[in-house]
C-alpha positions as CSV (number, residue, x, y, z in Angstrom):
1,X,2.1,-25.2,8.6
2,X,1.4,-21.7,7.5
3,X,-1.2,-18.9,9.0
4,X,-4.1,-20.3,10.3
5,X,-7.5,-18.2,9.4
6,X,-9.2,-16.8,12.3
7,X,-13.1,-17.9,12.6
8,X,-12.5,-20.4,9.8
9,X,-13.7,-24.6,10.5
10,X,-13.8,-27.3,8.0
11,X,-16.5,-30.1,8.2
12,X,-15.7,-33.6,6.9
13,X,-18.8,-36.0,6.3
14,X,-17.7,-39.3,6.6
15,X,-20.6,-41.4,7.7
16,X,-21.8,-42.7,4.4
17,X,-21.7,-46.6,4.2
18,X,-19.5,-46.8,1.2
19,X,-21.8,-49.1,-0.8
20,X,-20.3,-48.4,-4.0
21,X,-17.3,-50.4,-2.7
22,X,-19.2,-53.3,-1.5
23,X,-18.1,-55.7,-0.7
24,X,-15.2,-54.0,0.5
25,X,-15.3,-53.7,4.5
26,X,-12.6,-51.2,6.0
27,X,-13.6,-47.3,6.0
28,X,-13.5,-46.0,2.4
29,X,-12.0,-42.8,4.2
30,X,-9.2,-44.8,4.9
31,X,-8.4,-46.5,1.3
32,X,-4.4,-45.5,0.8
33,X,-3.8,-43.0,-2.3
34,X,-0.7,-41.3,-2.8
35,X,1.9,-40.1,0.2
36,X,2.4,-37.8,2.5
37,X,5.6,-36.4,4.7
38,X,5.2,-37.1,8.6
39,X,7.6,-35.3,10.9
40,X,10.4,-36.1,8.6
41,X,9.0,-39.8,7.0
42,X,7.0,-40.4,3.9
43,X,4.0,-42.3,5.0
44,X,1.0,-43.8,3.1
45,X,-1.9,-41.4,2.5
46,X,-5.4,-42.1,3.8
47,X,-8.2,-40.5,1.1
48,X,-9.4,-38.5,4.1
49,X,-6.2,-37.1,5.1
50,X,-5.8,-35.8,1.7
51,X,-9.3,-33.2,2.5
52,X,-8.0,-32.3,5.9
53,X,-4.4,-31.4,4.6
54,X,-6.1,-29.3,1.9
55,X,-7.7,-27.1,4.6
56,X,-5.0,-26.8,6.4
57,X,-2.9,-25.5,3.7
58,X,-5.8,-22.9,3.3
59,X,-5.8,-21.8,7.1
60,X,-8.5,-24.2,8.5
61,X,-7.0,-25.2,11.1
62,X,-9.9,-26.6,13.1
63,X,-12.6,-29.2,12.0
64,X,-15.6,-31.7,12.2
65,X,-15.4,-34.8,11.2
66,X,-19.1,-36.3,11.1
67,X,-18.9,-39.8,11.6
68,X,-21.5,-43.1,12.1
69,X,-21.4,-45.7,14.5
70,X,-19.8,-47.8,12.3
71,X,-17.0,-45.4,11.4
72,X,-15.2,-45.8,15.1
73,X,-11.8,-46.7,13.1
74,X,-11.7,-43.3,11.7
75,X,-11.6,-41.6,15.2
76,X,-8.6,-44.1,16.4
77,X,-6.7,-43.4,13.0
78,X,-6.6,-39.7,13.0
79,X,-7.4,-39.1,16.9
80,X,-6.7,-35.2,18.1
81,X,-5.3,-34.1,14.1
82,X,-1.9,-33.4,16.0
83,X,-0.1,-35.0,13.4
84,X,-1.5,-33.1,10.6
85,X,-1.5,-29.5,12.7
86,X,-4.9,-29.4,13.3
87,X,-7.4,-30.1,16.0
88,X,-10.1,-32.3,15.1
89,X,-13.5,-32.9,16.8
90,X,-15.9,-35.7,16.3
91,X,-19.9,-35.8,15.7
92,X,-21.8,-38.9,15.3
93,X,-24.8,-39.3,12.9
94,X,-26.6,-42.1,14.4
95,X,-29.1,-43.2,11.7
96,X,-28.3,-42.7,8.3
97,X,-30.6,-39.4,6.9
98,X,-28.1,-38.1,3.9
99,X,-26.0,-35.4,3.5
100,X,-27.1,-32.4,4.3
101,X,-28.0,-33.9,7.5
102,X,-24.7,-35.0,8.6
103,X,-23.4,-31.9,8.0
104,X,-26.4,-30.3,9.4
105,X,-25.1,-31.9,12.8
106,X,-22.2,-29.8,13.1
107,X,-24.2,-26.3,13.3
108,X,-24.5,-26.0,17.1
109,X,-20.4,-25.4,17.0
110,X,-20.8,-23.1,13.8
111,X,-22.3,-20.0,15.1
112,X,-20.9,-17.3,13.3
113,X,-18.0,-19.0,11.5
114,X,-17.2,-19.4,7.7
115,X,-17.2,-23.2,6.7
116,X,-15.3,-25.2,4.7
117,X,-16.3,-28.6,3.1
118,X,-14.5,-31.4,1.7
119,X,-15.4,-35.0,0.6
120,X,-13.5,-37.7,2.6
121,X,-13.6,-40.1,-0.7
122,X,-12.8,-37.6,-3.0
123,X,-9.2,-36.1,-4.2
124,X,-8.6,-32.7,-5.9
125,X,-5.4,-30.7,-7.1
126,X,-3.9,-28.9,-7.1
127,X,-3.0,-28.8,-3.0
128,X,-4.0,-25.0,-2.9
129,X,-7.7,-25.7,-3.6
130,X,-9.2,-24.6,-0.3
131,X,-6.5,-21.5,0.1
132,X,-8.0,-19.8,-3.2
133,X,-11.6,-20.9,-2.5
134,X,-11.6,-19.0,0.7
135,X,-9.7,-16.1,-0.8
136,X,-12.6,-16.1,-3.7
137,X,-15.5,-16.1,-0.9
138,X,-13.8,-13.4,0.9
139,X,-13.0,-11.7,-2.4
140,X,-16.7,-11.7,-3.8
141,X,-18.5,-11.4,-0.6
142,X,-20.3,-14.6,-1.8
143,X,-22.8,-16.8,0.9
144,X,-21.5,-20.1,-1.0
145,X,-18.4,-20.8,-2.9
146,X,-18.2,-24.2,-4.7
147,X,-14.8,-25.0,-6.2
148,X,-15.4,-26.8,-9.4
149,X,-13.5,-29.2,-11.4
150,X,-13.0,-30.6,-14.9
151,X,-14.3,-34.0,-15.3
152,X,-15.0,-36.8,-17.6
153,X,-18.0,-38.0,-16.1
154,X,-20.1,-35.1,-14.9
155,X,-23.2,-37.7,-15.2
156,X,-22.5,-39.7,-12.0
157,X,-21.3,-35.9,-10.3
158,X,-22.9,-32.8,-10.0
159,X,-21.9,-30.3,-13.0
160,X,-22.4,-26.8,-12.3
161,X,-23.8,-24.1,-15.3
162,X,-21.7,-21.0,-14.2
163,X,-22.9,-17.7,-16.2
164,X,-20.4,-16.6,-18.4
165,X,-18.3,-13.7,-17.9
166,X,-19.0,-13.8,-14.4
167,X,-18.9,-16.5,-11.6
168,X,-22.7,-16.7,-10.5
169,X,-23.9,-20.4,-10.3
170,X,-26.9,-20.6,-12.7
171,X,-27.4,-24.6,-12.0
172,X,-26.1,-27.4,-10.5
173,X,-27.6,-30.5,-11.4
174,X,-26.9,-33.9,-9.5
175,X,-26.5,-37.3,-11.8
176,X,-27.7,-35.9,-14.8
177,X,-28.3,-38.0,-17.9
178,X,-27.4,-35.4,-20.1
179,X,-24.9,-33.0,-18.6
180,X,-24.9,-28.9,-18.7
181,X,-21.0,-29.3,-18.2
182,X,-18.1,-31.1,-18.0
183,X,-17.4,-30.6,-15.0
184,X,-18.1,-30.8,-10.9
185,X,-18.0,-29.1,-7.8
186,X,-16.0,-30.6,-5.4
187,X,-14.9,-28.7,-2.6
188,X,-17.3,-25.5,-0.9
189,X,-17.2,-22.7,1.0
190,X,-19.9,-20.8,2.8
191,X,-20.6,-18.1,5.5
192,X,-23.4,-18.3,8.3
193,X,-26.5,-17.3,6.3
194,X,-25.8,-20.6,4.5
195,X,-25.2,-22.8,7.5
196,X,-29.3,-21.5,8.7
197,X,-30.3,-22.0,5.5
198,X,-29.0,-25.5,5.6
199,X,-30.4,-26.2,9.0
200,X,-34.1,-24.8,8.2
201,X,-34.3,-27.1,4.8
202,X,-33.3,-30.0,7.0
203,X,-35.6,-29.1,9.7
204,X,-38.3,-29.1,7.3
205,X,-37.3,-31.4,5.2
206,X,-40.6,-33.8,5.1
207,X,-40.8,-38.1,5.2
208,X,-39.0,-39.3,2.4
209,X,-36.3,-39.7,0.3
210,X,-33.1,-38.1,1.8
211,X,-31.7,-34.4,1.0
212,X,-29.3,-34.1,-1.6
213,X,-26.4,-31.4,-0.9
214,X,-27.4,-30.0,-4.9
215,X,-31.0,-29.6,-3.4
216,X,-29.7,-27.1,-0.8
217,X,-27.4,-25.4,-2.8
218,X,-30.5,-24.9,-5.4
219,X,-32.5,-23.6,-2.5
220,X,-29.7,-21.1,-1.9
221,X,-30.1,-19.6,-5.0
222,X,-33.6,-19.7,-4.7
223,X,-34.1,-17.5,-1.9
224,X,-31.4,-15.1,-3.2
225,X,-28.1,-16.3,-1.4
226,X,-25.3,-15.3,-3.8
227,X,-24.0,-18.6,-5.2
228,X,-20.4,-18.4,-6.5
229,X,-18.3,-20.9,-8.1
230,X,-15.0,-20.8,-8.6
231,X,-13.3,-22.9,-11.4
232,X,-9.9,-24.8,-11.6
233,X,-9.4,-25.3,-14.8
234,X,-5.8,-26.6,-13.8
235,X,-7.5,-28.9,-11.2
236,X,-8.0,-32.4,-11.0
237,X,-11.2,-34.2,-9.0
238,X,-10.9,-37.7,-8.5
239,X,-13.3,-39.7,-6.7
240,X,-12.1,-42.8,-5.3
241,X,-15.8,-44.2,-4.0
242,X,-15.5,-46.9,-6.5
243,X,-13.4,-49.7,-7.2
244,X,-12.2,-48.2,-10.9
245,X,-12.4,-44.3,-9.3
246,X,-9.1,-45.8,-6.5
247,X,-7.1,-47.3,-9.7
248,X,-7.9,-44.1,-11.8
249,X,-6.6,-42.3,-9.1
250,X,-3.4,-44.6,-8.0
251,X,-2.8,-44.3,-11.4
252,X,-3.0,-40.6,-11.5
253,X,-1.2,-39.8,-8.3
254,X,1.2,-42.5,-7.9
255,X,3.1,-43.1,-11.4
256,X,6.3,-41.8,-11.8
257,X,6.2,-38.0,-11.7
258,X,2.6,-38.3,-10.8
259,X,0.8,-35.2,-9.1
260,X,1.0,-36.7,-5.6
261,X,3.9,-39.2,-6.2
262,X,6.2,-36.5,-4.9
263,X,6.4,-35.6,-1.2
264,X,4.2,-33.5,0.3
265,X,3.8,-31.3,3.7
């Protein structure tokens, strides 16, 4: 299972309603991709498992999962994290209010603590991503640490301008129609002054249209936080929130000699 990091606690937000799927009805979180070895047996993998095994192969070996109402299936499914070698804890968000919010709700059990933060409905590679992310943040002494990846279609992501020759975020961009890069941030790390600065811009966030994640990471940089990215340019990001992002990714991780085809802890 390997060392697990002292003061360290991931956050999963799984409330979204999956709409992009529609009019598929189970939990997105728990669309099969890939496999994964159980106390000896190769079992089906659930997108969301693939996240939380990720941070437990960097030493996370607590975590959130923020779920809605509707999500109940995902508590019965994973239940205590035993089975993975981790302990999991539930929060609900009752009424949909976006992102930041949902991971906003987890902050009363973050005092203190360096976060990590996964999508449940996305996929990276390699399986190291959240072990070097955390060693970077340490490393650099950075607030936030975004992991980012190569993609082919930053437009519908977030592509992040990194300045070159160092690894200061310049811009991230959400859904752009003309991308700065080719790529994504997928996975993030960040240290206490980040999780107030998160809860203040949802505090004050006014009526409206929801919070995006890329508006708080902008605000970061805004007030001076030091925004790092890290980049994988060996990585993979896959985003199964779509009916053609699960077959990409089946096709990616499950062919023959395929990155997750293979047994894995």
């Amino acid at each position: 299972m390997g060392v697990f990091r002292v003061g360290r606690f991931g956050v999963v937000p799984a409330a979204g309603a999956g709409t992009r799927l529609a009019p598929y009805r189970a939990p997105k979180e728990l669309i099969q991709v890939g496999y994964h070895d159980v106390g000896g047996r190769v079992l089906p993998k659930a997108a969301i498992e693939h996240v939380l095994t990720a941070m437990r192969g960097g030493g996370v070996g607590r975590a959130f999962v923020v779920l809605s109402p509707a999500k109940a299936e995902l508590l019965r499914y994973l239940g205590s994290g035993s089975y993975l070698g981790m302990d999991l804890a539930y929060v609900c968000q009752e009424v949909a209010r976006g992102l930041p919010h949902a991971l906003d709700l987890a902050t009363p059990f973050l005092a203190g603590r360096t976060v990590c933060m996964g999508m449940p409905d996305t996929i990276i590679t390699p399986d190291d991503g959240f072990a070097r992310l955390l060693d970077f943040h340490d490393g650099t002494g950075a607030d936030l640490s975004l992991g980012v990846y190569p993609t082919a279609t930053p437009q519908s992501l977030a592509p992040v301008v990194v300045e070159p020759g160092s690894y200061r975020v310049l811009a991230i961009v959400d859904k752009p129609e003309h991308p700065p890069a080719d790529n994504t941030w997928g996975i993030a790390a960040w240290s206490p002054v980040f999780t107030e600065l998160l809860h203040a811009c949802v505090a004050d966030a006014p009526p409206g249209p929801e919070l995006l994640l890329s508006d708080i990471f902008v605000a970061a940089m805004t007030a001076g936080l030091r925004v790092h990215a890290l980049t994988f340019a060996d990585g993979e990001f896959h985003d199964i929130g779509t009916p053609a992002g699960v077959l990409r990714a089946r096709e990616a991780l499950e062919a023959p000699g395929g990155v997750l085809a293979r047994r894995q802890p």
